[in-house]
C-alpha positions, 0 to 999 in steps of 0.5 A: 512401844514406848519406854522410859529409858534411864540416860544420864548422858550423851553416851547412853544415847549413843549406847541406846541407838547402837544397841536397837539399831543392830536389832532389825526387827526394831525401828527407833522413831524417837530417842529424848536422853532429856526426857528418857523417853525411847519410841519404837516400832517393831514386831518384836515382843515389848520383853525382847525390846526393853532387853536390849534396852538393858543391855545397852547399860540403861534401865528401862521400863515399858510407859505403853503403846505409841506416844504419850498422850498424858504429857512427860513424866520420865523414868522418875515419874513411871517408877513412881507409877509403879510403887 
């Protein structure tokens, strides 16, 4: 799965890795803070995953399954995919 994540700093980062590293049904693959961009794999439901996103302190919003194929758009760019 992979989401766009809103990290303004190292220690969103920080705070995104701590929060999916203590979920052991969730494997972080990728973490881009410049891209806010995360990339996970789990069996975990894709609802369950993007809360302990939020918990972390982060927005977060599902871009879709396995890496992007249509370039880096961002948090930005997905919450304008949205409205």
């Amino acid at each position: 799965l992979e989401f766009a994540v809103q990290m303004s700093c190292g220690g969103c980062a920080d705070a995104v890795r701590a929060a999916l590293d203590a979920a052991p049904d969730v494997k972080l693959l990728e973490l881009r803070p410049q891209e806010q961009s995360v990339l996970v794999e789990t069996t975990a439901a894709a609802e369950r995953v993007r809360e302990l996103l939020e918990n972390s302190g982060c927005r977060a919003v599902l871009k879709g399954m396995g890496g992007s194929s249509e370039g880096e758009r961002g948090f930005g760019g997905v919450l304008e995919g949205l409205g």
